[in-house]
Backbone as CSV, one residue per row, in Angstrom:
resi,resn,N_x,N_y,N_z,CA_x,CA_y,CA_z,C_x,C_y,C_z
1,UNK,-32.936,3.371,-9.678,-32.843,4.790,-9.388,-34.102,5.533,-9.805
2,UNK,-34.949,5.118,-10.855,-35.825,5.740,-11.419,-37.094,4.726,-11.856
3,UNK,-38.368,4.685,-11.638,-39.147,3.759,-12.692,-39.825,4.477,-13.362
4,UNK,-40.092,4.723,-14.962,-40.687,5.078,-15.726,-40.767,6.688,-15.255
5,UNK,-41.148,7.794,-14.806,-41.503,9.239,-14.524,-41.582,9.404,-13.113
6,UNK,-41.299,7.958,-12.303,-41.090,8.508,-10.595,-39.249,8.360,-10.555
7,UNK,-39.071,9.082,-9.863,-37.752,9.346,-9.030,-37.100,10.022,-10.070
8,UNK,-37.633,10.536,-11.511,-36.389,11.503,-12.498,-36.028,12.484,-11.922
9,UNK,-36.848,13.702,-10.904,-36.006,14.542,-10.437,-35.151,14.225,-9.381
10,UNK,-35.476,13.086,-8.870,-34.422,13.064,-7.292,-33.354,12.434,-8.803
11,UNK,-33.549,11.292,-9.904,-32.204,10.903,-10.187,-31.551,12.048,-11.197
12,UNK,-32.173,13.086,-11.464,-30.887,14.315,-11.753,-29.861,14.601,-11.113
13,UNK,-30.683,15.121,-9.594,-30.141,15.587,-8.205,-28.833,14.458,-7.876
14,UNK,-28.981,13.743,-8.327,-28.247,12.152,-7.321,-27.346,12.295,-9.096
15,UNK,-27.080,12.123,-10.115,-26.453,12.309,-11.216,-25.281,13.527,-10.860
16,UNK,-25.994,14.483,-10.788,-25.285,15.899,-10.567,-24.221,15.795,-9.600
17,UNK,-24.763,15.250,-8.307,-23.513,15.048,-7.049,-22.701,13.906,-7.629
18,UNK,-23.165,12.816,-8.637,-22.285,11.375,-8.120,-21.145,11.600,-9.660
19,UNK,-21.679,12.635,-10.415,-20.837,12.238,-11.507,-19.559,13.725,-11.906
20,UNK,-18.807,14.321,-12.397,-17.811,15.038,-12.392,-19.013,16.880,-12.972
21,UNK,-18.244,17.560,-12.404,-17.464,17.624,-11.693,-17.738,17.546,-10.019
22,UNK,-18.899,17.674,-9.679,-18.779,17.938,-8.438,-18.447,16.857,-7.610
23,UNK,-18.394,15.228,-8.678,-17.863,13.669,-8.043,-16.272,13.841,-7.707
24,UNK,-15.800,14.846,-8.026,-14.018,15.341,-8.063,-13.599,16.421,-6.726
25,UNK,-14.853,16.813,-6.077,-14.178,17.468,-4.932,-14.642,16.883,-3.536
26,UNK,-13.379,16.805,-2.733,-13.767,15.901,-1.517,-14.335,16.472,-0.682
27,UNK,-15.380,17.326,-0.341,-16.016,18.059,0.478,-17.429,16.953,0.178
28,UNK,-17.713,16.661,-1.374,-18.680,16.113,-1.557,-18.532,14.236,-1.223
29,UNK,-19.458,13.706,-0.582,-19.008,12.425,-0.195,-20.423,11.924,-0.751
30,UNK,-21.021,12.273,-1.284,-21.635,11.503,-2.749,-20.848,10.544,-3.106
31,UNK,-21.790,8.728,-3.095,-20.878,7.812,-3.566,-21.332,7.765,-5.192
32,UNK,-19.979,7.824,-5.634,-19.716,7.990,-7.150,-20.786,7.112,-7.873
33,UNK,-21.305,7.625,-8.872,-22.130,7.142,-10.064,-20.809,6.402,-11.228
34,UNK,-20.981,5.591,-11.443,-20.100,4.709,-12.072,-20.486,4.716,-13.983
35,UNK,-22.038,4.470,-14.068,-22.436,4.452,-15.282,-24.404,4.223,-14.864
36,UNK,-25.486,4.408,-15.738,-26.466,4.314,-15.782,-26.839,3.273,-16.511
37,UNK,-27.667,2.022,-16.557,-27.921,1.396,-17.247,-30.112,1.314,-17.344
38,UNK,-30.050,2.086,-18.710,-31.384,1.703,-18.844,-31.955,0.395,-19.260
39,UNK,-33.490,-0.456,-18.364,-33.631,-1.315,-18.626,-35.189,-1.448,-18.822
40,UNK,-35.634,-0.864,-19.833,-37.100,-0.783,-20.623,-37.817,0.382,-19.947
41,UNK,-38.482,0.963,-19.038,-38.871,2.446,-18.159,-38.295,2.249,-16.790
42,UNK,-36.757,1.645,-16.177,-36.247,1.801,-15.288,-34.706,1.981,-15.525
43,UNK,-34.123,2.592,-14.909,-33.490,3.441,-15.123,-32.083,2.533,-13.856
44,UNK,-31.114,2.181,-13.546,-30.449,1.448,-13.270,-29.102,1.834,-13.011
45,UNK,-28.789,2.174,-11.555,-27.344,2.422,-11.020,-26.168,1.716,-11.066
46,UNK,-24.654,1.874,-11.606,-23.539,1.018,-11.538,-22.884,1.641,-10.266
47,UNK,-22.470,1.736,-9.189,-21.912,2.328,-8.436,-20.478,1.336,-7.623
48,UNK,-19.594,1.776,-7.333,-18.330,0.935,-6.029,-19.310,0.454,-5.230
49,UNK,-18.824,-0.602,-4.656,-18.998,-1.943,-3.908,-18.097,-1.099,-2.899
50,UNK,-19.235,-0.523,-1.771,-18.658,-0.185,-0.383,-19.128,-1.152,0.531
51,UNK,-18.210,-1.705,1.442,-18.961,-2.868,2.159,-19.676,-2.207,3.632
52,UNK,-19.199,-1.618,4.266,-19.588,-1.095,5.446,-20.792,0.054,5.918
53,UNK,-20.940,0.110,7.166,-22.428,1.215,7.218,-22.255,1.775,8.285
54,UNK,-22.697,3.126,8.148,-22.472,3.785,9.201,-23.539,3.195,10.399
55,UNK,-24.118,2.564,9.958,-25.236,2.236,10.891,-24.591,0.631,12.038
56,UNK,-23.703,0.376,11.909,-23.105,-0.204,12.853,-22.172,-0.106,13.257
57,UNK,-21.182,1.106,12.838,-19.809,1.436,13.300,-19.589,1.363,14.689
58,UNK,-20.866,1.138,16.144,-20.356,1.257,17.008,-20.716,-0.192,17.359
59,UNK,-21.684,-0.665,17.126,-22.303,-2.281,17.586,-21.130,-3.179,18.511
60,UNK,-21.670,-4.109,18.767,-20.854,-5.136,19.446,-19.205,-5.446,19.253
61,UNK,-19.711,-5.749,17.424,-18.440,-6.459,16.613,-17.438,-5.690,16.448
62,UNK,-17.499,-4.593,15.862,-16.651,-3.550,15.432,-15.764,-3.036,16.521
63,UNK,-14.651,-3.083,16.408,-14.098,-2.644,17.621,-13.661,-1.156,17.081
64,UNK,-14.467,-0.114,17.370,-14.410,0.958,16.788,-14.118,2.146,17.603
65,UNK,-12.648,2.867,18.207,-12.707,3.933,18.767,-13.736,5.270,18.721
66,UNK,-13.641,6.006,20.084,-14.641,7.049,19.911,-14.019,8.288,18.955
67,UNK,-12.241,8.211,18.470,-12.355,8.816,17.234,-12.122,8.220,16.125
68,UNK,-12.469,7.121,15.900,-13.171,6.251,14.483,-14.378,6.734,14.332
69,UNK,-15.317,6.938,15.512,-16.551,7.190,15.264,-17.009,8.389,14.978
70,UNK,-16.308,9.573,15.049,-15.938,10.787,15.420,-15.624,11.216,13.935
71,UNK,-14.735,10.516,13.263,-13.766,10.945,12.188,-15.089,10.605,11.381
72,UNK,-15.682,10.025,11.145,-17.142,9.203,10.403,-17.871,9.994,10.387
73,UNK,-18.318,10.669,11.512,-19.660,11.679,12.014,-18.989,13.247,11.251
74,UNK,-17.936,13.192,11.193,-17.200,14.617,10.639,-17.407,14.608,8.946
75,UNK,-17.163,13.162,8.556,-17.865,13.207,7.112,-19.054,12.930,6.709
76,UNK,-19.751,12.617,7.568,-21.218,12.535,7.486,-21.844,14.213,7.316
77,UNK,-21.265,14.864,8.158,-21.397,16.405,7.892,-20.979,17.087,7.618
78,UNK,-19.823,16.596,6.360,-19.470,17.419,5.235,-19.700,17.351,4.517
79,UNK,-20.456,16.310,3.744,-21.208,16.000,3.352,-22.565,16.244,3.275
80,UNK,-23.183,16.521,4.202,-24.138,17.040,4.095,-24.226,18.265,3.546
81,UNK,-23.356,19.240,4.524,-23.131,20.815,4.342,-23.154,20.596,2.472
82,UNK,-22.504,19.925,2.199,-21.918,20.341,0.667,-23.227,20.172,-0.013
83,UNK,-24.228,19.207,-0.033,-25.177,19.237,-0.617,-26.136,20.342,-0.352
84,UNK,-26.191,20.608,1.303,-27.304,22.337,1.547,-26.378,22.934,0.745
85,UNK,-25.231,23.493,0.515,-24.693,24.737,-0.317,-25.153,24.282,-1.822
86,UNK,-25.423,23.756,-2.261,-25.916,23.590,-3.483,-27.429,23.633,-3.437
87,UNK,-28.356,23.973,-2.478,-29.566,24.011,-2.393,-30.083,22.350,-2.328
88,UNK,-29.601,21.336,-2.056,-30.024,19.811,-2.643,-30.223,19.743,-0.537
89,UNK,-31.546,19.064,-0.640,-31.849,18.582,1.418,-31.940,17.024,0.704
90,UNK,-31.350,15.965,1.671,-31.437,14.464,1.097,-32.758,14.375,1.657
91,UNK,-32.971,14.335,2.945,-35.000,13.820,3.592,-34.613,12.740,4.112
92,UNK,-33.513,12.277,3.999,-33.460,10.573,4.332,-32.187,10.602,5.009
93,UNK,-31.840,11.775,5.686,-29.930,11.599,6.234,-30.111,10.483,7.431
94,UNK,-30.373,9.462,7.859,-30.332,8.399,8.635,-29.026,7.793,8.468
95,UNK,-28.654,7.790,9.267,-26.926,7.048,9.426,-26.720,5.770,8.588
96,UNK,-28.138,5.067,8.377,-28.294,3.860,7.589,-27.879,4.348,5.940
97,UNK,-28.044,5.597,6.120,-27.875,5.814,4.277,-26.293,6.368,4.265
98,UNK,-25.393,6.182,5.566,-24.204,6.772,5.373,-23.276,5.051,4.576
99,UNK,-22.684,5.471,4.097,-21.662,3.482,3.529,-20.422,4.172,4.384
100,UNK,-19.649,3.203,4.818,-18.008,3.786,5.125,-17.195,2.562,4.214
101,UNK,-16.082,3.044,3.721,-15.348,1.815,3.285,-14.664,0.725,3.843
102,UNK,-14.266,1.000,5.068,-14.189,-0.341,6.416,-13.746,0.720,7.462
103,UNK,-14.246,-0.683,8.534,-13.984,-0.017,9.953,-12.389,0.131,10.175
104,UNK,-12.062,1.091,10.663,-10.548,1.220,11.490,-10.233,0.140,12.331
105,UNK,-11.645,-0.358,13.311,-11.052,-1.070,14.930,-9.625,-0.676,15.214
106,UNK,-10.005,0.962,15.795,-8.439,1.138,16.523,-8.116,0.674,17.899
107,UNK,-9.604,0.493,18.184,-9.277,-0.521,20.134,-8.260,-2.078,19.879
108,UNK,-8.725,-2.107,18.088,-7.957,-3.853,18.091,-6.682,-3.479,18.169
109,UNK,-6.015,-2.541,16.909,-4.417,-2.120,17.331,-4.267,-1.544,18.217
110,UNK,-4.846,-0.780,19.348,-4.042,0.390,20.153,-3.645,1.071,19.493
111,UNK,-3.636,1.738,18.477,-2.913,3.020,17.677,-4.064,3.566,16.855
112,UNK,-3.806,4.673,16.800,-4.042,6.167,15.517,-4.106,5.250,14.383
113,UNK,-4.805,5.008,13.969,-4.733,4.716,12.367,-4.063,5.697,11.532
114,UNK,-3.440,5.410,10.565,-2.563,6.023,9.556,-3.701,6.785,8.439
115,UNK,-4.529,5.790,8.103,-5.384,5.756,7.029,-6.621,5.744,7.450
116,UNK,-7.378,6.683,7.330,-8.896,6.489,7.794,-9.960,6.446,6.451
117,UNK,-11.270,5.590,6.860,-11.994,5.423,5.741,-12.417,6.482,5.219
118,UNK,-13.386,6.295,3.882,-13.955,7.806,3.421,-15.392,7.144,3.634
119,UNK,-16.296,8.255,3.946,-17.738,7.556,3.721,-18.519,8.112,3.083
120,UNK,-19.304,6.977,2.492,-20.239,7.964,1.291,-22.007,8.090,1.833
121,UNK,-22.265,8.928,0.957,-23.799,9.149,1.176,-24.836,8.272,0.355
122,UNK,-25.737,7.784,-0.077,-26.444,7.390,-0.449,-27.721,7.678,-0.373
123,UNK,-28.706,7.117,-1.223,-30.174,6.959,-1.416,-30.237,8.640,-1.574
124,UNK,-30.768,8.681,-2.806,-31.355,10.409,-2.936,-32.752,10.201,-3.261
125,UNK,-33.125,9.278,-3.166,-34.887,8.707,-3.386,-36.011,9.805,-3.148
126,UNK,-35.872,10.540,-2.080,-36.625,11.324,-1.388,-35.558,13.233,-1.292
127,UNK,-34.797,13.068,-2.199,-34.431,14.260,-1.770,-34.743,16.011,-2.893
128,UNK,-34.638,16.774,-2.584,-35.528,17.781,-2.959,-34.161,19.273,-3.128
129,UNK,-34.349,19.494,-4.122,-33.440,20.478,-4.940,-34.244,21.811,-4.944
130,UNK,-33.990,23.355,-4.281,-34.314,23.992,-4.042,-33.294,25.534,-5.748
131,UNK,-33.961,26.044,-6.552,-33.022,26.880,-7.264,-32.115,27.685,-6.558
132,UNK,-30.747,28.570,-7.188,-30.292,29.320,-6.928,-30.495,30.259,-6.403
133,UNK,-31.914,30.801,-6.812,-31.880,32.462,-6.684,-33.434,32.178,-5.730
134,UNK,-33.498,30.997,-4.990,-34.780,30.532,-3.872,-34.386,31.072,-2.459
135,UNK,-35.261,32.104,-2.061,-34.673,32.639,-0.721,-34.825,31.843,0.649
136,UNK,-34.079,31.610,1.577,-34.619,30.795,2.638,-36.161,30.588,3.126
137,UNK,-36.779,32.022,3.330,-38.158,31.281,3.462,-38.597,30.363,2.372
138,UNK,-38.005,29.941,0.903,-39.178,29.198,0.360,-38.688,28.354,0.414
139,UNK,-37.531,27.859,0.948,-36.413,26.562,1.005,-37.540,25.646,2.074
140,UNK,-38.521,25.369,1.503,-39.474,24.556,3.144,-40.241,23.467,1.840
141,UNK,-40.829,22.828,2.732,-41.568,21.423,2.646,-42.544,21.517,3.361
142,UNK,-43.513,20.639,3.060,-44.355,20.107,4.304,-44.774,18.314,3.804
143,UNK,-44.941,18.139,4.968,-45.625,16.898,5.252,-43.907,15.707,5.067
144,UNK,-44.181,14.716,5.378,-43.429,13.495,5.058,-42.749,13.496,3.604
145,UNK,-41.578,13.104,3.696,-40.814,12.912,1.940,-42.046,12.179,1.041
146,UNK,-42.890,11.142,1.612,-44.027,10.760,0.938,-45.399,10.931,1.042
147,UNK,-45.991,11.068,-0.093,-47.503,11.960,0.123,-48.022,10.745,-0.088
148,UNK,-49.852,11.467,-0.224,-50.783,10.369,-0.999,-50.921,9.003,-0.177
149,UNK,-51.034,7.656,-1.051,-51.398,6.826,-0.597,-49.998,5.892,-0.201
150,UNK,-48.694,6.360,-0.915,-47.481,6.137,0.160,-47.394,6.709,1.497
151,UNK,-47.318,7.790,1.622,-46.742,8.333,2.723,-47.633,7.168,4.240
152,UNK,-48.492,6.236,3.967,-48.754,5.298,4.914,-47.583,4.405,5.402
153,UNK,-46.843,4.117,4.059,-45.485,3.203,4.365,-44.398,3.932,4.712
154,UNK,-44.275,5.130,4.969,-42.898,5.996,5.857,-42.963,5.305,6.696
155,UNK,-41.530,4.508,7.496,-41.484,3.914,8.003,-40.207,4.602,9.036
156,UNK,-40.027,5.562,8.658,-38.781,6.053,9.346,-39.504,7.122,10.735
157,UNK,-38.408,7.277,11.274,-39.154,8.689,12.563,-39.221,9.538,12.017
158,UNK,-40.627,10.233,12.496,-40.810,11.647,12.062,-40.728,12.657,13.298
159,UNK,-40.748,13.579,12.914,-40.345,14.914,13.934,-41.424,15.604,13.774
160,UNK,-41.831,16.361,15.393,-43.235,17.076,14.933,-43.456,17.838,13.512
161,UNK,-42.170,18.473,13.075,-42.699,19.877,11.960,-42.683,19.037,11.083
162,UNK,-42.528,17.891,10.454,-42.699,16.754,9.622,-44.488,16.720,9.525
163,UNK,-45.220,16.244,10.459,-46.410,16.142,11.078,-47.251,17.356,11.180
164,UNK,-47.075,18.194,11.294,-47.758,19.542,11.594,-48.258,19.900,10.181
165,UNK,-48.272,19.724,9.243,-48.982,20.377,8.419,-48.309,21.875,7.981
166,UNK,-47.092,22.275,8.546,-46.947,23.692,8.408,-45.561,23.785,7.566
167,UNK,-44.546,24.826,7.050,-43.804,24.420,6.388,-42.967,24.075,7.318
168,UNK,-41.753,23.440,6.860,-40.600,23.219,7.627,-39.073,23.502,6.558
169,UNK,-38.099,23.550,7.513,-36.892,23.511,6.947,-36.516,22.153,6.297
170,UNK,-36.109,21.837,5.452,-35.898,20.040,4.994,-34.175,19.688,5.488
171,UNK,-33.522,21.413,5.587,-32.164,21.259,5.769,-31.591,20.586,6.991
172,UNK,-32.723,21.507,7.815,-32.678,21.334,9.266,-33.304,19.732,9.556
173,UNK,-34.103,19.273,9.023,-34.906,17.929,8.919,-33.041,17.046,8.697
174,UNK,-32.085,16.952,7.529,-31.578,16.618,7.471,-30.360,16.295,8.809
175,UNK,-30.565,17.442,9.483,-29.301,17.373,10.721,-30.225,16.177,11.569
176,UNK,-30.952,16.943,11.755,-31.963,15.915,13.097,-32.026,14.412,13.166
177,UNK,-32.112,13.771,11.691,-32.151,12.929,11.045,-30.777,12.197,11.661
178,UNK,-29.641,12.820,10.944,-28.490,12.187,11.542,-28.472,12.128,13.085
179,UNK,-28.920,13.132,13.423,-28.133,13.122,14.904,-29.378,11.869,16.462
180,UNK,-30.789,12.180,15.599,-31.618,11.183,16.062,-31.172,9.984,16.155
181,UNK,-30.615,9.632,15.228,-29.863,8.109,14.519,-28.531,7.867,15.433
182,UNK,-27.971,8.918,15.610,-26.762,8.927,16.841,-27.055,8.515,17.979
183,UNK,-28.329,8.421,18.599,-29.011,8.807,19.726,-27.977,7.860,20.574
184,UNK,-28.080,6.463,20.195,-27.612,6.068,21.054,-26.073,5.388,21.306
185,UNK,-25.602,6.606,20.515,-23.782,6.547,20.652,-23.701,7.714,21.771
186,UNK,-22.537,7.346,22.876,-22.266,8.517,24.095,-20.505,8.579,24.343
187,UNK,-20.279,9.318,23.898,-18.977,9.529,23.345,-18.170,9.976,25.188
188,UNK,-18.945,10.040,25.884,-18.700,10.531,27.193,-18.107,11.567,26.959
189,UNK,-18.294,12.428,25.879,-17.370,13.664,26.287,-18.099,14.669,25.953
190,UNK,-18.405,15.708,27.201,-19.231,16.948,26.613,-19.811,17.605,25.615
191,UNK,-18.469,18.489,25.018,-18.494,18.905,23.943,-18.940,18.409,22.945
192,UNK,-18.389,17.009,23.054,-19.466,15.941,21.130,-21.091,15.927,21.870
193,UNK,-20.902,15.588,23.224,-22.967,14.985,23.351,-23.207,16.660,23.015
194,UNK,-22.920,17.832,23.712,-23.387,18.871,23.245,-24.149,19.318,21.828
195,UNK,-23.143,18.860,20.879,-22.988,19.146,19.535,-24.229,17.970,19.165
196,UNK,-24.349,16.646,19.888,-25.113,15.775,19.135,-26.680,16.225,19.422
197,UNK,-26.410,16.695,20.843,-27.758,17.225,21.449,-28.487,18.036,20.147
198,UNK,-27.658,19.060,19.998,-28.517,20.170,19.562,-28.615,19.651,17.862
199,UNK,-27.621,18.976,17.403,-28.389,18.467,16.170,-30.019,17.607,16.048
200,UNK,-29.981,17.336,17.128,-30.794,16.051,17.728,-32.196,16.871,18.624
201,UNK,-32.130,18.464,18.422,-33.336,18.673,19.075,-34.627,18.869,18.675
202,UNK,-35.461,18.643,18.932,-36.962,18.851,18.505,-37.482,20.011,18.334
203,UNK,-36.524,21.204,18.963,-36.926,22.521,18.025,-36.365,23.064,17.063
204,UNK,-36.536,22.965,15.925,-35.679,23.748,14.538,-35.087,24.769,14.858
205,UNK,-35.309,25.436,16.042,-35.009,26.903,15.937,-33.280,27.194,16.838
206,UNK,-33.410,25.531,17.708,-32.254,25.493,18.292,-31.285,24.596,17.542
207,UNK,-31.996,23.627,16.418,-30.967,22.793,15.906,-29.801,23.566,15.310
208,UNK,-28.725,22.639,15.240,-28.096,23.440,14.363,-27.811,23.142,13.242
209,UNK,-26.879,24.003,12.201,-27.001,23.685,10.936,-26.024,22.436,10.415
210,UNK,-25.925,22.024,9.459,-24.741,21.201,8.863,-23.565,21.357,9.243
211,UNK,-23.339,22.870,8.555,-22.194,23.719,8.880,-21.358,23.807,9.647
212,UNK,-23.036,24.492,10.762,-22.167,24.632,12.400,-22.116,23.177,13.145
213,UNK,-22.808,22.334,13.092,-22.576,21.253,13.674,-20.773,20.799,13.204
214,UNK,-20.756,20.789,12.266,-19.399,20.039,11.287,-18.058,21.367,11.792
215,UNK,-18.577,22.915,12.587,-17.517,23.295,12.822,-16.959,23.160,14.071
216,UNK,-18.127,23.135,14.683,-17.952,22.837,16.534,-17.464,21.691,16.344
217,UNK,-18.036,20.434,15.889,-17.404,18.967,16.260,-15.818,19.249,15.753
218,UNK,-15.688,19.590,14.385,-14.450,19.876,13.848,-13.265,20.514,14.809
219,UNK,-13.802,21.949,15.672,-12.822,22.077,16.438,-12.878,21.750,17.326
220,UNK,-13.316,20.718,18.222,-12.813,20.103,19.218,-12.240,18.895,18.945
221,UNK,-12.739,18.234,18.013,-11.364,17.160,17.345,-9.640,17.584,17.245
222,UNK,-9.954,18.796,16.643,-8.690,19.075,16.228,-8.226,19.570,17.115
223,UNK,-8.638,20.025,18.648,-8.552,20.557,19.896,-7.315,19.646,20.744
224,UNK,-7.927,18.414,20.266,-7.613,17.284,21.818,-6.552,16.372,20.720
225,UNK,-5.611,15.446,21.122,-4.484,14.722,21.027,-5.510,13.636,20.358
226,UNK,-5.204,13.255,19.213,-5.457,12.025,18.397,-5.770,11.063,19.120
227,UNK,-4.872,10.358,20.159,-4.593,9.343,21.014,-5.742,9.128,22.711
228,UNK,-6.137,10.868,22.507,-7.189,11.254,23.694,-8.419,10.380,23.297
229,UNK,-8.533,10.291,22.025,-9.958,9.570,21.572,-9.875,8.050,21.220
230,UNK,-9.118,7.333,22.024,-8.861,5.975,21.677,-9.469,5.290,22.607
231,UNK,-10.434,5.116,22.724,-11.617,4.715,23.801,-12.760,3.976,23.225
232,UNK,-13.510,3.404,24.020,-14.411,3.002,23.441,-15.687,3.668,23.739
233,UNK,-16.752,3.645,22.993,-18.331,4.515,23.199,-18.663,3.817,23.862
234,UNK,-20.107,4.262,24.682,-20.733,3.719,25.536,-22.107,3.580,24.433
235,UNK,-22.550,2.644,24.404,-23.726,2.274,23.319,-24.646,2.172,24.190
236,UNK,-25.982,3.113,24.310,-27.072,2.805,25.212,-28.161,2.143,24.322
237,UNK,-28.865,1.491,24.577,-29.896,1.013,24.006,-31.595,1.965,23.498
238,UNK,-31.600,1.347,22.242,-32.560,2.496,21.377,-34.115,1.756,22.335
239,UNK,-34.686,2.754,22.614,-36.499,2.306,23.357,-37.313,2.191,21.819
């Protein structure tokens, strides 16, 4: 979590969400901090053994309805939201950093699952804590989560205002992030590509927020019959 004086402020930030109280309310899907173990200037996570990732919930194997996938993407961005209301942007929201605790495969039963997974967030490596009383214009960043003679090994996609040299939103960086990573889930149904679109656009000014993404998707879930979303996604292939 930490070596010697790199990563102590992201592992406050990542302490604060994973341990009580804010590890006690389910809005936050911070996967729980278990215990810290220091080991000479590194600093050492105990955390639950989640086996699953959001990053293949739709793949080949998984036989994963489009509201398995749906119910996932709804805590992926409540999660998020909960960390912008605390001023905390992760930099790294890539679906790869979402864990789920197992897949549903509701195409394998034909039925509504009873019980749906919870999914957690991970990696705060790169993420950036803004104060209380910080007004939106100063809530910005510039350049890549890594400077200097790292920022060569960012290996992830960047988005022009990443690149530009100018400030950017990190919040808004966070939606894009997820919804880029979505790209190539197609739920065939309007209203969700809508919602994924505009998380997913290249202008900040149209993305939308955590919030609103997590309220639009939210009410059209809760819109349509449980059983309406027992389908399978159409998975297009990433270029």
């Amino acid at each position: 979590m930490a070596v010697g004086d790199d990563g102590r402020d992201q592992l406050r930030i990542w302490r604060d969400l994973a341990t009580a109280p804010h590890a006690l309310l389910s809005s936050n899907h911070t996967l729980p901090l278990v215990r810290e173990i220091n080991v000479g200037h590194m600093t050492l996570g105990v955390f639950p053994r989640v086996s699953q990732s959001l990053d293949w919930v739709y793949s080949e194997t998984p036989q994963n309805s489009v509201g398995d996938v749906l119910d996932m993407v709804l805590q992926a961005l409540e999660g998020l939201s909960f960390i912008h209301s605390l001023g905390i942007a992760h930099r790294d929201a890539f679906k790869s950093n979402f864990l789920v605790q197992f897949y549903p495969e509701s195409l394998t039963a034909g039925v509504v699952p009873a019980h749906k997974p919870r999914v957690y967030l991970i990696d705060f490596e790169q993420a950036v804590r803004f104060p209380a009383d910080c007004t939106s214009s100063e809530r910005v960043c510039t350049g890549p989560p890594y400077s200097g003679s790292i920022k060569q090994r960012y290996n992830r996609n960047c988005i022009p205002e990443m690149l530009s040299g100018e400030p950017y939103d990190p919040f808004k960086l966070d939606v894009w992030q997820l919804g880029n990573s979505l790209a190539d889930f197609d739920s065939t149904l309007e209203p969700v590509e809508s919602v994924l679109d505009c998380m997913a656009s290249m202008d900040p000014a149209c993305r939308l927020t955590a919030d609103e993404a997590l309220s639009r998707l939210r009410a059209y879930v809760e819109s349509v019959p449980p059983k309406s979303l027992l389908f399978p996604p159409v998975v297009h292939k990433r270029h």
